[in-house]
C-alpha positions in Angstrom: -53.0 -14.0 -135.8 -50.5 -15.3 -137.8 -51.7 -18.5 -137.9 -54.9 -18.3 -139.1 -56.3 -19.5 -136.0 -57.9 -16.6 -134.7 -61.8 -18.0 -134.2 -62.8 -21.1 -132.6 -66.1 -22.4 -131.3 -67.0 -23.7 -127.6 -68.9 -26.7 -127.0 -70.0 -27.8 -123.1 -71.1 -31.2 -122.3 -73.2 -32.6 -119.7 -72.4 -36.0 -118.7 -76.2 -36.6 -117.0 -76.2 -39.2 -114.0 -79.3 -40.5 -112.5 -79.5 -43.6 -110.7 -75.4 -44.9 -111.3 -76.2 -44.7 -115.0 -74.9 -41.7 -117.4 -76.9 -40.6 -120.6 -75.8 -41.1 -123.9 -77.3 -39.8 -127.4 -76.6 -41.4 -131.0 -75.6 -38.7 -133.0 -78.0 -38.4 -136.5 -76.4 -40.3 -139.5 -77.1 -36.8 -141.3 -74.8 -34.8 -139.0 -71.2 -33.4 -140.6 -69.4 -34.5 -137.8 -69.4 -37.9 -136.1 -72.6 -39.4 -138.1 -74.1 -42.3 -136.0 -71.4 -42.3 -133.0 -72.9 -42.3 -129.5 -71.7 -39.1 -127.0 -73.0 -37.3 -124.7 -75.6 -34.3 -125.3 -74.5 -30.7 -125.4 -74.0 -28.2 -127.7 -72.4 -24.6 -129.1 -72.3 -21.9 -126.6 -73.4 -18.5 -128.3 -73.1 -14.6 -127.2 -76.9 -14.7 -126.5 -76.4 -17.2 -123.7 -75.0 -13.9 -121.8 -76.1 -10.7 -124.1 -79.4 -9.2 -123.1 -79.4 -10.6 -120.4 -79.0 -8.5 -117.0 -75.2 -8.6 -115.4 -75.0 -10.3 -111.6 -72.0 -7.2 -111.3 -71.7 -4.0 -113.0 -68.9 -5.7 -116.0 -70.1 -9.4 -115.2 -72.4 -12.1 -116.1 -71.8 -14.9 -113.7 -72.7 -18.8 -114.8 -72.8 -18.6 -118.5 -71.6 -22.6 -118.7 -73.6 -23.9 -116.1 -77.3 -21.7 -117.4 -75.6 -23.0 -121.2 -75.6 -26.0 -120.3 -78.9 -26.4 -118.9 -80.5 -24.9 -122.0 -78.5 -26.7 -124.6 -80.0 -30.0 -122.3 -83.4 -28.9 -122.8 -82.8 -27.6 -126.6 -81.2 -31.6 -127.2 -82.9 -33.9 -124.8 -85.8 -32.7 -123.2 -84.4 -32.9 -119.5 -83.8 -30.1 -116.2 -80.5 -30.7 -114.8 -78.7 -29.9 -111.8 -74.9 -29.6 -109.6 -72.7 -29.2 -112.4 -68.9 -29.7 -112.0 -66.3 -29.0 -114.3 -64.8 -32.7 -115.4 -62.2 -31.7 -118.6 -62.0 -29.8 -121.4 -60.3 -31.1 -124.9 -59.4 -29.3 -128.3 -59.9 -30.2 -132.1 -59.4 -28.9 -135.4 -62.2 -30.7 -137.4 -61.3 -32.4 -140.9 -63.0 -28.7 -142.6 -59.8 -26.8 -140.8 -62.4 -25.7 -137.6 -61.4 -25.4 -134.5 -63.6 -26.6 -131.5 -62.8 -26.5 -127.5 -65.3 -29.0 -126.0 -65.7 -28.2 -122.0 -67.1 -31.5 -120.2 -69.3 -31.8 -117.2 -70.7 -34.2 -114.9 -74.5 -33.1 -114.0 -77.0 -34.6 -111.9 -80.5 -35.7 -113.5 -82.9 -33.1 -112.3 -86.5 -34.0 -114.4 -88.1 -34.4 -117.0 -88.5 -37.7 -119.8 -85.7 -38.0 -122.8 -87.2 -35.8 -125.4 -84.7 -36.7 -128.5 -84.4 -32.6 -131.0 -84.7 -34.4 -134.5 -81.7 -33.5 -136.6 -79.6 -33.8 -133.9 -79.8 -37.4 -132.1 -81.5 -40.4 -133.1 -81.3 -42.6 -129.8 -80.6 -42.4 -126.3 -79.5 -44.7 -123.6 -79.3 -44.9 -119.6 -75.8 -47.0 -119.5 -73.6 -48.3 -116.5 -70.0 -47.5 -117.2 -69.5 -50.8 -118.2 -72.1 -50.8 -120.3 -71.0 -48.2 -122.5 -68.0 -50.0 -123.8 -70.5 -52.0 -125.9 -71.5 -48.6 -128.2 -69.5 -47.1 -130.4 -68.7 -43.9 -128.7 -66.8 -41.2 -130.1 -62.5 -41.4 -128.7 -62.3 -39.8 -125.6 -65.9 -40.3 -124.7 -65.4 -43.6 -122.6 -62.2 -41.9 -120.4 -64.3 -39.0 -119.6 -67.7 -41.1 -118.6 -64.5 -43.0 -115.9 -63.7 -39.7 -115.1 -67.4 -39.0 -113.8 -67.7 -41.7 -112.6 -64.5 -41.7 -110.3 -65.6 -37.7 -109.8 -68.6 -38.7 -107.7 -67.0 -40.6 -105.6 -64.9 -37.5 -104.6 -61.6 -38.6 -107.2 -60.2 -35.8 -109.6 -58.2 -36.3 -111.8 -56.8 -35.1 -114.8 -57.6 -36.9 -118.3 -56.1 -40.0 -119.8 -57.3 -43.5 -121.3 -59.1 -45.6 -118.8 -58.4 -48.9 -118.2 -61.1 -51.0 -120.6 
């Protein structure tokens, strides 16, 4: 492309409820991006979260986010998750020129005790949405935990600042 943007990489989120509260994770003061801000956990999605794998069709695999998702979960936090529905989806270019598309969920807390992957986060928290105004969470993060929230009560909507 012309551009130069011909790559980017795909991030999915889980934001994890159990009990009316969401998770969120500290990100490790020695990561690249975001040092120290609070999110929620996920990570990259990669070719062998499909490849080598055996194809639900003859040309298809079939719920690559959802079996990504519960892996990068495990990999970053140590829990099982469950139900997970598509919230929003946002693009970056980074300040080192790379582009990310992060795609946000809402999941239910399945199992399993907050197991923090060292290098990755540092802390973790079971907050109330009103709660989480008190962290420093990365822009965006906030609108989308209201857009969960407003999700399981059966309201979709499209992103946009919440009310604070």
């Amino acid at each position: 492309m012309a551009d130069g943007y011909t790559k980017f990489e795909v991030v999915i989120t889980a934001i994890i409820q159990k009990d009316g509260k969401y998770l969120i994770t500290r990100r490790s003061a020695s990561k690249k991006r975001f040092p120290s801000m609070w999110t929620v956990p996920g990570g990259h999605l990669e070719p062998a979260d499909f490849m080598g794998y055996p194809k639900e069709t003859e040309h298809y695999w079939y719920n690559v986010l959802e079996k990504a998702l519960a892996r990068e979960i495990e990999e970053e936090v140590g829990l099982t998750i469950g139900n997970v529905q598509y919230v929003t989806s946002l693009a970056t270019e980074h300040k080192d020129g790379a582009a990310s598309i992060v795609i946000s969920c809402l999941a239910d807390y399945v199992s399993g005790e907050v197991r923090l992957q060292e290098g990755e986060t540092d802390k973790a928290e079971w907050v109330a949405l009103a709660e989480a105004k008190n962290y420093e969470l990365l822009d965006g993060i906030y609108d989308e935990l209201a857009m969960a929230e407003a999700l399981r009560t059966g309201k979709r909507s499209e992103w946009k600042r919440a009310a604070a």
